[in-house]
N, C-alpha and C positions, 0 to 999 in steps of 0.2 A: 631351265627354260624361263623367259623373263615374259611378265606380266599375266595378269589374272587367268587366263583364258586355262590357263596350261598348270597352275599352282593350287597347294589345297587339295584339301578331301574333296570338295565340290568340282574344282577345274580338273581334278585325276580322273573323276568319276564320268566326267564329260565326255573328256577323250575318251577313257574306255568306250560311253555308252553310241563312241562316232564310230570306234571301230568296231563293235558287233555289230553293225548299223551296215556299216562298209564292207563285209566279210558276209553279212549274209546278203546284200546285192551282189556282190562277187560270184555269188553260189547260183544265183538264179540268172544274171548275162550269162557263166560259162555253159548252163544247158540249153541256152537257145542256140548254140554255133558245134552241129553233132559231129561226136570224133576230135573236136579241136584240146578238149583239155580232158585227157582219159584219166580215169581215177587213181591208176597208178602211180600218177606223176602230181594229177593237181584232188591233193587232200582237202578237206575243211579246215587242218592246221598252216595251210600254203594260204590261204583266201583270206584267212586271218590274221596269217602274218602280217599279209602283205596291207591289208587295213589298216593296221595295229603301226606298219612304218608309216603311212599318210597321214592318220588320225594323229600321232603325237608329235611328226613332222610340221603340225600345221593346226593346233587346237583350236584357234579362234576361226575354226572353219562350219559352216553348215555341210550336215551329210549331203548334200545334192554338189556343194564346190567341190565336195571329193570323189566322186564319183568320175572324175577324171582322169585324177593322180593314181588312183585305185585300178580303172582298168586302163591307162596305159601302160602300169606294172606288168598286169594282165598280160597284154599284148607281148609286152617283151619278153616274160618268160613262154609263152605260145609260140614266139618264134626262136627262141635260142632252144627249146627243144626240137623245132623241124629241123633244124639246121644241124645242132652237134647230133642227136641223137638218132635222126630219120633220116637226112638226105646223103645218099652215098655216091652223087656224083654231084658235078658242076650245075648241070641243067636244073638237077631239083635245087638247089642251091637258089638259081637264079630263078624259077617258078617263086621260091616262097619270098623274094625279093620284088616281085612283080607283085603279086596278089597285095601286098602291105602298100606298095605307092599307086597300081592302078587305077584303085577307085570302082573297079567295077562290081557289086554286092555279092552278084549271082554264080559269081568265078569259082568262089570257093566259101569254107566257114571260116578262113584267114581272111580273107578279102571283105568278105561282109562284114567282119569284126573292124577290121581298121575302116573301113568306110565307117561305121557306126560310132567310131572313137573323134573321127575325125566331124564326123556331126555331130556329136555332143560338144566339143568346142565352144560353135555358136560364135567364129572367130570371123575377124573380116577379113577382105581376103587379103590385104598384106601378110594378118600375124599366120592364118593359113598356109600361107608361104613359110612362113618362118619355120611352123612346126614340123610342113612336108620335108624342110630341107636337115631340119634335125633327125625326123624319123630315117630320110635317105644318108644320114651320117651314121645310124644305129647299124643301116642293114648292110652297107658296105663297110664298116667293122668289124661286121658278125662276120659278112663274108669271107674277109681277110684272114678272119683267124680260125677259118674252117679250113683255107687254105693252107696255113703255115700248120697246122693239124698231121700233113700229108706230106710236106715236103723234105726234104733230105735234110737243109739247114735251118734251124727257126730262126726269129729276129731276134736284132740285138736288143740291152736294155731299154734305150730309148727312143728306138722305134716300136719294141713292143707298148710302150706307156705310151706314145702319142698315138693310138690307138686304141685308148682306154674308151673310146663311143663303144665300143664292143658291150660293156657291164650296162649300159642303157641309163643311167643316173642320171643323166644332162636330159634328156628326153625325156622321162619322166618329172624331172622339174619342168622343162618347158613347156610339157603338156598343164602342168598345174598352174603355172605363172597366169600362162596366156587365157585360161579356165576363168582365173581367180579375178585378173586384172593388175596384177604385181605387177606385170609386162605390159602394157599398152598398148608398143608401137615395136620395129622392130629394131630403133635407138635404146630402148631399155633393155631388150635380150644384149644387143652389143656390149652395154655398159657390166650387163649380169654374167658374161660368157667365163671373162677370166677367173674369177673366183669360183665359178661352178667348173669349171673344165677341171681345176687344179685338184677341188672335193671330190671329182670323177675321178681322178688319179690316182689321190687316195685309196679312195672306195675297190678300186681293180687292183691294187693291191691288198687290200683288206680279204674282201673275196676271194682270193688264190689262196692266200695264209689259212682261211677259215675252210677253203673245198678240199684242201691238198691231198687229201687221201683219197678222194670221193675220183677225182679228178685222174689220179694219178692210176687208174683204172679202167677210165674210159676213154683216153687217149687226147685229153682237151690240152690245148697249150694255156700253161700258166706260168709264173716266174721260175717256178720247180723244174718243170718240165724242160727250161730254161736254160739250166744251170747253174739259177741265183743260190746263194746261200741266203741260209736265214738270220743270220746279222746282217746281213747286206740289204734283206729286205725290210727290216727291221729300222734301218739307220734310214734307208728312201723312205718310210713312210711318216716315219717324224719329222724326217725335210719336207715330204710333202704338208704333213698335217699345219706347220709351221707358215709352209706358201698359203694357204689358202684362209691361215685366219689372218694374214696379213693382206691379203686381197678382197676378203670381207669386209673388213672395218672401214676401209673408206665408200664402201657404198651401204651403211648400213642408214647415213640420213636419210637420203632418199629412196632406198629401199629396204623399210626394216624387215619386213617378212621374210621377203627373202633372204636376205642376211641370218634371221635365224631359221630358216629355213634349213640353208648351208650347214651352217653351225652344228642344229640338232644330227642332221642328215651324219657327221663325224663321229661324234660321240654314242649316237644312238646304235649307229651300226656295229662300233667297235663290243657295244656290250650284248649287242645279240648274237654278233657273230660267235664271241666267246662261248655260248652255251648252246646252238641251235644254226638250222640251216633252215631254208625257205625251201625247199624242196622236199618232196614226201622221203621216207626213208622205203629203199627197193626191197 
């Protein structure tokens, strides 16, 4: 990680002291919204993790800039578990897709949450626009691949990757961008898309390598489920990882954060995935 913010016994210490910071917010929004994140699934090791990716994704941040990046994580795991884990037909499917874009608070504790995520922003209304149309990129991902869950044939390799909004990465960055100010206007998300879609690609392969087991039990489609091999997935994720620090570097003048944003987001994940998963153990 480059520069002060993030380096040293003092900038390690910082981060740390952002994501206990961040992990215990996390702990006190999840019981305002009842029923939405039952203890079974969201631990104090989940609320901390997921701090702990914001906080060292982003060290030269104040706890209150993260407190976006933090629960749009939130949000996305809340909904990838109504969807793989609770909804057993289409209509619930499409309920918990309304509740996340409607806006309306009183509909549900999904509803109220993304209303609340979505005022926390504090966005004007173009970047507003921007992140509804990201978050509607998340839920009809998720959709998709609750669908192909079900169906006789799953997709091929690259249509299953060009549906990598499903892992929620992009949407979480864009919640934080547009948070933070990285993002402006909705020319600087244009300019930031390619290099985070490609870190998204990654990242949804990363994720299947590291659930496979977990996965390969609850019926979720993943590369496996697929009928990729694991040299084959192995060879796509170093081509990916390849694309996207080469899609990095030329926006890294103008947008250094998010460049190492990206960057950390690659390497950070690869080494947590290695030893640990963001989900409580059943």
């Amino acid at each position: 990680m480059s520069g002060p913010a993030g380096t040293g016994p003092f900038g390690i210490g910082r981060t740390c002291a952002l994501a206990v910071a961040g992990g215990r917010d996390l702990t006190r929004v999840a019981a305002r919204y009842d029923g939405l994140f039952p203890e079974k699934s969201f631990d104090a090791g989940l609320y901390g993790s997921l701090a702990m990716a914001g906080a060292f994704g982003s060290p030269w941040s104040t706890p209150e800039e993260l407190r976006v990046i933090n629960r749009a994580s939130l949000l996305l795991f809340a909904v990838d578990r109504l969807i793989d884990e609770e909804a057993d037909s289409q209509d619930q499917v499409t309920a918990v897709v309304a509740a996340c874009l409607g806006g309306e608070r009183a509909a549900s504790p999904l509803a109220a949450f993304a209303a609340d995520l979505r005022a926390e922003l504090g966005a004007s209304p173009a970047m507003e626009a921007a992140w509804q149309d990201q978050l509607e990129r998340l839920l009809i991902a998720m959709s998709r691949e609750w669908e192909w869950s079900r169906a006789e044939h799953g997709p091929g390799p690259d249509e299953y990757l060009a549906n990598a909004d499903s892992c929620g990465a992009l949407f979480v960055a864009v919640s934080h961008w547009i948070r933070t100010g990285v993002a402006a206007s909705p020319a600087d998300l244009h300019r930031l898309r390619p290099a985070g879609e490609a870190v998204q690609r990654y990242l949804r392969l990363l994720n299947d390598v590291a659930t496979r087991q977990r996965e390969s039990g609850s019926g979720d489609v993943n590369v496996f489920t697929l009928g990729w091999e694991p040299d084959a997935v192995n060879d796509r994720m170093a081509g990916l990882a390849q694309e996207a620090a080469e899609l990095i570097e030329p926006i890294r003048a103008a947008h250094p954060r998010a460049a190492e944003y990206l960057t950390w987001q690659i390497h950070y994940s690869a080494g947590f995935y290695g030893l640990s998963d963001f989900w409580a153990a059943s």
